[in-house]
KOLMAR-516820 format. One record per residue (C-alpha): residue number from 1; residue in one letter; chain; x, y, z. Coordinates in steps of 0.5 Angstrom, whole numbers, m for minus. Layout:
N
+-------+------+------+-------+-------+-------+
! margu ! lonu ! sese !    c1 !    c2 !    c3 !
+-------+------+------+-------+-------+-------+
!   NUM !    a !    A !     X !     Y !     Z !
...
+-------+------+------+-------+-------+-------+
END
This chain:
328
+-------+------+------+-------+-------+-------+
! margu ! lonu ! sese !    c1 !    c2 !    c3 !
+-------+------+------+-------+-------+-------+
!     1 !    x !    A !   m74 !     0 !   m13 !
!     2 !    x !    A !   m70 !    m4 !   m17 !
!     3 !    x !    A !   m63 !    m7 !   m15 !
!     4 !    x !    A !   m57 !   m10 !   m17 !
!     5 !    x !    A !   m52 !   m14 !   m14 !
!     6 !    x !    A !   m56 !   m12 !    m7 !
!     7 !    x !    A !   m55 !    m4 !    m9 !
!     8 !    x !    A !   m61 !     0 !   m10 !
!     9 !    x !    A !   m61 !     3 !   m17 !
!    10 !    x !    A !   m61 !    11 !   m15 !
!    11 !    x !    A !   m54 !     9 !   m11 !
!    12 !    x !    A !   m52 !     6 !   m17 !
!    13 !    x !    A !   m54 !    12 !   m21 !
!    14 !    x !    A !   m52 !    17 !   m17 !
!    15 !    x !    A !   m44 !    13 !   m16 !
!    16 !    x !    A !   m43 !    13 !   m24 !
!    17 !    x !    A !   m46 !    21 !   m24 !
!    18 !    x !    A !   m41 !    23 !   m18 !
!    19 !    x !    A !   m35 !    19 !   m22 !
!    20 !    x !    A !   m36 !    21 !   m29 !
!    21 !    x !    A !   m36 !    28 !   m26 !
!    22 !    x !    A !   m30 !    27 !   m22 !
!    23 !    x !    A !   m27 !    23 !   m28 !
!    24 !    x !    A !   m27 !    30 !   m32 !
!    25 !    x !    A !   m25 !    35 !   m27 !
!    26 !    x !    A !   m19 !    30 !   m27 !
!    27 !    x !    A !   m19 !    26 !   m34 !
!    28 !    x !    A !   m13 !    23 !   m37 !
!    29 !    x !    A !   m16 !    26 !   m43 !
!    30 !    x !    A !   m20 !    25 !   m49 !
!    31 !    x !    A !   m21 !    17 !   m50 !
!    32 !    x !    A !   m24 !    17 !   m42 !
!    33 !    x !    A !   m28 !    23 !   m45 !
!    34 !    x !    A !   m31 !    19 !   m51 !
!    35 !    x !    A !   m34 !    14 !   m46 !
!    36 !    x !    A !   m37 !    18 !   m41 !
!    37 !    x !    A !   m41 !    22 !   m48 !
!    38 !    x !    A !   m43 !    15 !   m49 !
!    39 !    x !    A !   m46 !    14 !   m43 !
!    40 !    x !    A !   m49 !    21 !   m43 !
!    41 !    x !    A !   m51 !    20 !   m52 !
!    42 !    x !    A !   m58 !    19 !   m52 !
!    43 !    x !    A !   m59 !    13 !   m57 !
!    44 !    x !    A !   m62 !    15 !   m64 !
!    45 !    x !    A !   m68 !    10 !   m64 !
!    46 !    x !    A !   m70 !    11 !   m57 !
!    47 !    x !    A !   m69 !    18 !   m54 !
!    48 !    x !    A !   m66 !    15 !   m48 !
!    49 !    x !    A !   m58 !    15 !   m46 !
!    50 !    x !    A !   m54 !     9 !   m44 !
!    51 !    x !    A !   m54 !    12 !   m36 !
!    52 !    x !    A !   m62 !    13 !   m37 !
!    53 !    x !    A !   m64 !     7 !   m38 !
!    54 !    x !    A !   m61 !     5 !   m32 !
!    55 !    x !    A !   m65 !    10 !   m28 !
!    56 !    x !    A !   m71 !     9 !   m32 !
!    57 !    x !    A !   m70 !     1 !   m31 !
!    58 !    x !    A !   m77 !    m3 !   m28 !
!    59 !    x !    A !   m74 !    m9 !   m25 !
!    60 !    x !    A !   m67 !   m12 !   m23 !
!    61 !    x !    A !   m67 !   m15 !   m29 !
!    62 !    x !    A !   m67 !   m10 !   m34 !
!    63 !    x !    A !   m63 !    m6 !   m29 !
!    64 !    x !    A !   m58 !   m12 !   m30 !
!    65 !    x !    A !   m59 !   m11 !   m37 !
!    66 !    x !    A !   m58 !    m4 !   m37 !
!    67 !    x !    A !   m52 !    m3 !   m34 !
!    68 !    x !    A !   m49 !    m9 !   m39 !
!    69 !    x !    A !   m51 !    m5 !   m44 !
!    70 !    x !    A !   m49 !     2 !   m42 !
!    71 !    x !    A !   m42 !     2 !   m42 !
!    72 !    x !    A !   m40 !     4 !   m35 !
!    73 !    x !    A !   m37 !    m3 !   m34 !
!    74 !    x !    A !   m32 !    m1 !   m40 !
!    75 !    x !    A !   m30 !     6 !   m37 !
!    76 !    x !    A !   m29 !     3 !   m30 !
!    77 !    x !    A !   m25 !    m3 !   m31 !
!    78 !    x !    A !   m20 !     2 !   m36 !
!    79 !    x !    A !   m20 !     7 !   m31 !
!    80 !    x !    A !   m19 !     2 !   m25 !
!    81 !    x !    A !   m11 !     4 !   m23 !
!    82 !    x !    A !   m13 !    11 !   m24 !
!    83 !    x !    A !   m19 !    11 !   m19 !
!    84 !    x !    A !   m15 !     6 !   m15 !
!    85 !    x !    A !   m10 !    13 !   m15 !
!    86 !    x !    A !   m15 !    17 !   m12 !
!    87 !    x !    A !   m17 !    13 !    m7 !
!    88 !    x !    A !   m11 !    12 !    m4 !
!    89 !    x !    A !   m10 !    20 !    m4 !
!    90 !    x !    A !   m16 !    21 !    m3 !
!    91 !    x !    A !   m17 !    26 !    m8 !
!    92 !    x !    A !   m21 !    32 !    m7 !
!    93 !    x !    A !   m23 !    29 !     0 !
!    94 !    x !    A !   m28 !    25 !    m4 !
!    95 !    x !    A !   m24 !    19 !    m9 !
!    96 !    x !    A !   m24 !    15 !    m3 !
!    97 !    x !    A !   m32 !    15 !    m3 !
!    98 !    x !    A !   m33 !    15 !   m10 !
!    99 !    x !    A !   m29 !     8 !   m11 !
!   100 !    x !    A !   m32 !     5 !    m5 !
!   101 !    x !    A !   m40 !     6 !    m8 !
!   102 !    x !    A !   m37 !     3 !   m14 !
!   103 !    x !    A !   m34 !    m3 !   m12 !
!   104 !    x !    A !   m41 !    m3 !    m8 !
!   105 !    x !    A !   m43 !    m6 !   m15 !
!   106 !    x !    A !   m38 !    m9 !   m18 !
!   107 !    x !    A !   m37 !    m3 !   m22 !
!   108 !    x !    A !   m31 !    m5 !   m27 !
!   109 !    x !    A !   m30 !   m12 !   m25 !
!   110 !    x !    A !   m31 !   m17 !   m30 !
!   111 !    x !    A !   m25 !   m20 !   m35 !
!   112 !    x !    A !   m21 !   m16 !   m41 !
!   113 !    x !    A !   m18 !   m17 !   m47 !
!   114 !    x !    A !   m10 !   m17 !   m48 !
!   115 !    x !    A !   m11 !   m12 !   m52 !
!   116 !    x !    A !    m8 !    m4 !   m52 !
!   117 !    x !    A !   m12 !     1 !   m53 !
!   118 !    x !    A !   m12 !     8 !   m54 !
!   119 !    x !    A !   m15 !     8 !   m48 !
!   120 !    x !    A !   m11 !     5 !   m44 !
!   121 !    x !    A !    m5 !     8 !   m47 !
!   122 !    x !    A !    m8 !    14 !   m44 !
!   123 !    x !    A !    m9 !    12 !   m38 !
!   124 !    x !    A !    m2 !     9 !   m37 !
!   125 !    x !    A !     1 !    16 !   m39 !
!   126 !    x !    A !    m4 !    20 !   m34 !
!   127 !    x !    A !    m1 !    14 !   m28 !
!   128 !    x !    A !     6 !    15 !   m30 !
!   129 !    x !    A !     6 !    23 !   m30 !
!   130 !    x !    A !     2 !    23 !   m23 !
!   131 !    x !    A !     7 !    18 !   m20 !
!   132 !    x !    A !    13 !    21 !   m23 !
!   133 !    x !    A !    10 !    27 !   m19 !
!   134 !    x !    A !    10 !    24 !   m12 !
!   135 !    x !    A !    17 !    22 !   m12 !
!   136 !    x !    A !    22 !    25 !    m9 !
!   137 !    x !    A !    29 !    26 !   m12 !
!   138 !    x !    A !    33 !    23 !    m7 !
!   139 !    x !    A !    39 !    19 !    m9 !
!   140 !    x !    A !    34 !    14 !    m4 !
!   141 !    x !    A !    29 !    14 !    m8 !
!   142 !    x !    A !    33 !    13 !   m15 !
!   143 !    x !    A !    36 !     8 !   m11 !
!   144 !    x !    A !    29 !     5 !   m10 !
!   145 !    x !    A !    28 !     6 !   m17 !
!   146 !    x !    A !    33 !     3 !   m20 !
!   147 !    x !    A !    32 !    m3 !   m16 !
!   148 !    x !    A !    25 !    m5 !   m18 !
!   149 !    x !    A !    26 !    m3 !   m25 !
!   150 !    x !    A !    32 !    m8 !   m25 !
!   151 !    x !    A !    27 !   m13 !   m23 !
!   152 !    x !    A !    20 !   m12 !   m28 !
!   153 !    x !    A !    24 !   m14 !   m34 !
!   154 !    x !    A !    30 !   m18 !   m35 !
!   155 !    x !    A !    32 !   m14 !   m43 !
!   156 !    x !    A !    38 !    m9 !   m42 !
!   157 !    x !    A !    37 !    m5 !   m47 !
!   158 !    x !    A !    28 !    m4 !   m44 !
!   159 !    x !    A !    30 !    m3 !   m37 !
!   160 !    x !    A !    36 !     2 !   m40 !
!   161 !    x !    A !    30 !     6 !   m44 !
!   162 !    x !    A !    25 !     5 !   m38 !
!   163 !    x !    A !    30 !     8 !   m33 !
!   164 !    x !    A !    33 !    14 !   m37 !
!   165 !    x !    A !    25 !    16 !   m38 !
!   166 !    x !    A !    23 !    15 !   m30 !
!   167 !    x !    A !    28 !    19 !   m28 !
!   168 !    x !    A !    27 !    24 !   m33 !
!   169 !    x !    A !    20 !    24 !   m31 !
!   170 !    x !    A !    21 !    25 !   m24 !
!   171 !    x !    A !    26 !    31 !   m25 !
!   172 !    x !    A !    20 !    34 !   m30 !
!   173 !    x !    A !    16 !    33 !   m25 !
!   174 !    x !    A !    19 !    36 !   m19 !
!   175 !    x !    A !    20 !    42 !   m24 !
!   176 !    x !    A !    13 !    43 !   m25 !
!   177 !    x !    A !    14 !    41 !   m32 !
!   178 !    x !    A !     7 !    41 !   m36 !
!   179 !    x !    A !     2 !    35 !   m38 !
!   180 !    x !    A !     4 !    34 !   m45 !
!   181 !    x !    A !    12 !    35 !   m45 !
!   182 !    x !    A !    11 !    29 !   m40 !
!   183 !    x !    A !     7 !    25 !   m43 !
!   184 !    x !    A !    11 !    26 !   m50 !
!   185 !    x !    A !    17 !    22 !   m46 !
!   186 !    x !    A !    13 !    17 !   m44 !
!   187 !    x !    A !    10 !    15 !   m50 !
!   188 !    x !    A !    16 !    15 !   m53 !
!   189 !    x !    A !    18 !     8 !   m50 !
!   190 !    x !    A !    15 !     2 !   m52 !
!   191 !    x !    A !    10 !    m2 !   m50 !
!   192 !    x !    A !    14 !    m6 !   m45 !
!   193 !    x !    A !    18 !    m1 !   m43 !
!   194 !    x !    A !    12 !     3 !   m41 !
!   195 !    x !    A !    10 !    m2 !   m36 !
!   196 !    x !    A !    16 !    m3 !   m34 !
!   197 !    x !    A !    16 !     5 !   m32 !
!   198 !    x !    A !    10 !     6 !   m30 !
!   199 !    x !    A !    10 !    m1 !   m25 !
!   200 !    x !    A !    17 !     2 !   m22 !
!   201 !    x !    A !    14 !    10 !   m21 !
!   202 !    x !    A !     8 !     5 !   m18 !
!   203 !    x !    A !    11 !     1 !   m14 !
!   204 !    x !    A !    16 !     6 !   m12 !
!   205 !    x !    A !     9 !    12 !   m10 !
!   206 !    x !    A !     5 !     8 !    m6 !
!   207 !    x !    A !    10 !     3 !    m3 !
!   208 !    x !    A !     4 !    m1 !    m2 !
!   209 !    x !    A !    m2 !     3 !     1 !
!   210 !    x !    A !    m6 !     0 !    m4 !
!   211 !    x !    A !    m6 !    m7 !     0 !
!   212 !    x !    A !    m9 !    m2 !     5 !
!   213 !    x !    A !   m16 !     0 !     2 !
!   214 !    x !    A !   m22 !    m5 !     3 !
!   215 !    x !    A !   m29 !    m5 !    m1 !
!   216 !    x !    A !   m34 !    m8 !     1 !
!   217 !    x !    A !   m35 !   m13 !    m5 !
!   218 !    x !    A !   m42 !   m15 !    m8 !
!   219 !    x !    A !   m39 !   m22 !   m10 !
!   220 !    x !    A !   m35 !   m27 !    m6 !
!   221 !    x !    A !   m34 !   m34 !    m7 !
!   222 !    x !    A !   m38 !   m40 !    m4 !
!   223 !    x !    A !   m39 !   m47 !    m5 !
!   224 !    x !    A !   m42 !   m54 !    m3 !
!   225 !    x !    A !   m36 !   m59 !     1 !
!   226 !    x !    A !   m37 !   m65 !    m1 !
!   227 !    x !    A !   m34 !   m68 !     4 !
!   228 !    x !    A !   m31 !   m74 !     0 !
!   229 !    x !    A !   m27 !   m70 !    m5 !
!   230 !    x !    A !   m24 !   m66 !     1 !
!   231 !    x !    A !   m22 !   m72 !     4 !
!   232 !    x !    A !   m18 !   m75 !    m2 !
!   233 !    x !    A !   m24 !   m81 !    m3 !
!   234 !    x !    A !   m26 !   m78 !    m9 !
!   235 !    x !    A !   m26 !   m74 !   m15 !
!   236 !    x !    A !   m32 !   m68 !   m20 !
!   237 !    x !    A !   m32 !   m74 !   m23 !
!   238 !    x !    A !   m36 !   m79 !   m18 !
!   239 !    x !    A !   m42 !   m80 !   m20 !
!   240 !    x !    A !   m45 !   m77 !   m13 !
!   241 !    x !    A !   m43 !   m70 !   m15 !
!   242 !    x !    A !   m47 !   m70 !   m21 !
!   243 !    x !    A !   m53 !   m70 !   m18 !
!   244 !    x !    A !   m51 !   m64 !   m14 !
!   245 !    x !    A !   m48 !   m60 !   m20 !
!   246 !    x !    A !   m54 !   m61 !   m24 !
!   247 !    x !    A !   m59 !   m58 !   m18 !
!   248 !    x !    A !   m54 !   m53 !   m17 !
!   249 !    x !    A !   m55 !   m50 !   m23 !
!   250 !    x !    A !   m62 !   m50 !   m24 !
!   251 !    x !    A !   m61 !   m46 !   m17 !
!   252 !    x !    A !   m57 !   m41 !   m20 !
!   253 !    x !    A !   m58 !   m40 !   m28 !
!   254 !    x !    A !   m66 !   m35 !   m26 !
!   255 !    x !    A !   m59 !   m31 !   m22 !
!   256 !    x !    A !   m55 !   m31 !   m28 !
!   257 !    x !    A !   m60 !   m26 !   m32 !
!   258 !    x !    A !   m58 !   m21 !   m26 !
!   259 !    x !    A !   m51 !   m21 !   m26 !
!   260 !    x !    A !   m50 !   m25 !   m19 !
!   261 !    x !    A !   m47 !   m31 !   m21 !
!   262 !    x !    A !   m40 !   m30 !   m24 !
!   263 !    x !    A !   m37 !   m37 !   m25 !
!   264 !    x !    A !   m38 !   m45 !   m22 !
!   265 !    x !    A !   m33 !   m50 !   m21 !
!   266 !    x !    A !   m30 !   m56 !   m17 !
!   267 !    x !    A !   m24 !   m55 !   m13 !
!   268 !    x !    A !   m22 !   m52 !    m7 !
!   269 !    x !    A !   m27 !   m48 !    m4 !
!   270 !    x !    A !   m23 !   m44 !     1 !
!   271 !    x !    A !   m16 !   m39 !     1 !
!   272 !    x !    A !   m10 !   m39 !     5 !
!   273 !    x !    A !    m5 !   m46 !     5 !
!   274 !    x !    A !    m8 !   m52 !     3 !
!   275 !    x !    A !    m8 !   m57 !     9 !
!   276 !    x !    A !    m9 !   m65 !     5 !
!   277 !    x !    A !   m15 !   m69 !     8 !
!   278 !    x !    A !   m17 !   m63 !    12 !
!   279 !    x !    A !   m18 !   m56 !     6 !
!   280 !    x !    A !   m25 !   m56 !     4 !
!   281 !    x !    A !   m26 !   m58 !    m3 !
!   282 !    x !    A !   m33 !   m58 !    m6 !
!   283 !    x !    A !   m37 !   m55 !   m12 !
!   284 !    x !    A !   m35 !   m48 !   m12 !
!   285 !    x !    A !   m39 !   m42 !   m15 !
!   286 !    x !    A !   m38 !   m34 !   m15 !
!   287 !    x !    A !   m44 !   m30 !   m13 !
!   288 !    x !    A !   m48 !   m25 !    m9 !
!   289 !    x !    A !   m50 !   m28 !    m1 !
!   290 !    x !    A !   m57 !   m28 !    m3 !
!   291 !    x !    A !   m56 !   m33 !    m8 !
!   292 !    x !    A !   m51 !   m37 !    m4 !
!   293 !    x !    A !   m57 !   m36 !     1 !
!   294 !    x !    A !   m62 !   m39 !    m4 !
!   295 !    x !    A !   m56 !   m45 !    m5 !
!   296 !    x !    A !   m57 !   m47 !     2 !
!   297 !    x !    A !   m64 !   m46 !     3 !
!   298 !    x !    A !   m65 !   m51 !    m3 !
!   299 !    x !    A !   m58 !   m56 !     0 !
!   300 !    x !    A !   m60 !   m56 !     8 !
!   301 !    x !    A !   m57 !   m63 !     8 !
!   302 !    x !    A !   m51 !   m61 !     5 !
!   303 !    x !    A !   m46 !   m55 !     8 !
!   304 !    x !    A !   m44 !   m49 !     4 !
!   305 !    x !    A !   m39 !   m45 !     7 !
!   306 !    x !    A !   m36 !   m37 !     4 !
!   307 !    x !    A !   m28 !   m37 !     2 !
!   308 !    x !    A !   m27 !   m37 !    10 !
!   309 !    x !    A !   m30 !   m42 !    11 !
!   310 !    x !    A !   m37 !   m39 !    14 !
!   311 !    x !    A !   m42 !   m43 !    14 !
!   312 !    x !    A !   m48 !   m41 !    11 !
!   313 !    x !    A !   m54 !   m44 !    14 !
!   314 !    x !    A !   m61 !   m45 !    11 !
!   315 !    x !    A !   m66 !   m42 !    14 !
!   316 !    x !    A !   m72 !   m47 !    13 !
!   317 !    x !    A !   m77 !   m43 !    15 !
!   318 !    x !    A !   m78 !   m40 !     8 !
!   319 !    x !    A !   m79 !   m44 !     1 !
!   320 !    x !    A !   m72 !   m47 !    m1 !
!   321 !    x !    A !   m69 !   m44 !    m8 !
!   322 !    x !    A !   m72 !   m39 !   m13 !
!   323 !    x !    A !   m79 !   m41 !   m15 !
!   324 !    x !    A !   m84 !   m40 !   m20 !
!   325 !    x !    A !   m84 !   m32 !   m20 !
!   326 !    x !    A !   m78 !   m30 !   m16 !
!   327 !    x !    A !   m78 !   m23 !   m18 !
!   328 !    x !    A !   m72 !   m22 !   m22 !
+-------+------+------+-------+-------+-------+
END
């Protein structure tokens, strides 16, 4: 059975059905409705929708291809602070689930544009009703409240415009208030003040509990240490690195086609504070372990470590890197 990012294409298939399933029992609206339809929308040439082609794809390749084109990454990379409130919650005894057989894959991960859209106007106004409905209106909660707002923004006329309708929205929320007054109000401030509202109603309701959730992730950070560079003896541009970046690349271009190289570079490999001539700094790339396993086999001389600083050892006994007929 195919794969994608370590994850068998059943589970990837049943993660995206259970969580559009649970996106419509609790939809922010109708723009997250429109792409969960495309997902399910067969195509008019094929037959075959979106979320079908994922499940009837023949290789990693294809599946990797399948899921690019499905649109899921769009939906759930709209709807991620939504799905990050149902897992903190736990809703339904089962959000927490459905977000960590997401994250599994990588779901959603991956850059956005800047640009607003209906879709995130919808989900803001979904977030800032189900955070106004958390809050408790304590003159220490308003308190809390007006000291987070006081620090989103530095525009007085906003953050008077923002605060006014937090504290509406609370007090509609404790009301028992209906979805369309609430979100009505809060779609009367504008874009900035929106942000400034929900990040306040946010900050404020899970008080941090998000920091508290952790994924498994399919892509990490690796890299090979260039021993010279982390010394401070040398720079990228030291002739002895280009070798090694050129074979770097001809180990991780057969592992782009399947979504398991996210980015390549060269600086410090490692997080938490940098220490001069001892941080760690080398060429540094993003991918799923196989690849960065596929990297130290085909560098056994050299040392590539995680972002924690783990070795990863090369295992001599198999062929170094991908070869002809690697099954992608």
């Amino acid at each position: 059975m195919p794969s994608y990012r370590g994850v068998e294409q059943s589970a990837i298939v049943k993660s995206i059905t259970d969580a559009i399933e649970f996106l419509e029992t609790h939809s922010t609206g109708p723009e997250c409705q429109k792409l969960i339809d495309r997902l399910r929308t067969p195509d008019a040439a094929t037959g075959v929708s979106p979320l079908g082609a994922i499940a009837h794809a023949a290789t990693n390749k294809e599946l990797a291809s399948a899921i690019r084109g499905s649109g899921a990454g769009w939906l759930f990379g709209a709807t991620g602070e939504v799905l990050q409130f149902h897992a903190v919650y736990n809703t339904d005894g089962k959000g927490l689930d459905i977000v960590e057989r997401l994250y599994q894959w990588g779901a959603g991960a991956g850059a956005r544009t800047l640009a607003y859209n209906k879709i995130d106007e919808e989900c803001d106004a979904w977030l800032a009703m189900s955070y106004a409905r958390k809050v408790g209106m304590t003159e220490e909660n308003l308190e809390k409240l007006a000291g987070v707002a006081d620090a989103l923004t530095q525009n007085k006329v906003a953050l008077g415009h923002a605060f006014k309708a937090i504290t509406q929205l609370v007090e509609m929320g404790a009301a028992g208030a209906d979805d369309d007054a609430m979100r009505q109000l809060f779609l009367t401030l504008d874009l900035h003040e929106r942000h400034v509202a929900k990040g306040t109603l946010s900050t404020v309701t899970l008080d941090g509990a998000q920091a508290n959730l952790e994924f498994d992730r399919p892509m990490s950070q690796y890299g090979i240490v260039m021993e010279d560079m982390t010394a401070g003896r040398t720079g990228w541009d030291d002739p002895k690195v280009l070798p090694v970046v050129e074979k770097i690349s001809e180990i991780l271009d057969p592992f782009r086609e399947t979504d398991e190289v996210s980015r390549t570079g060269v600086g410090i490999i490692t997080k938490g504070p940098y220490e001069e001539g001892k941080t760690p700094q080398g060429i540094i790339f993003g991918s799923t372990a196989r690849v960065a396993q596929a990297v130290a086999d085909a560098f056994p001389e050299l040392k590539v470590i995680d972002y924690e600083g783990r070795k990863i050892a090369p295992n001599t006994l198999k062929p170094q890197g991908p070869k002809p007929g690697f099954r992608l």
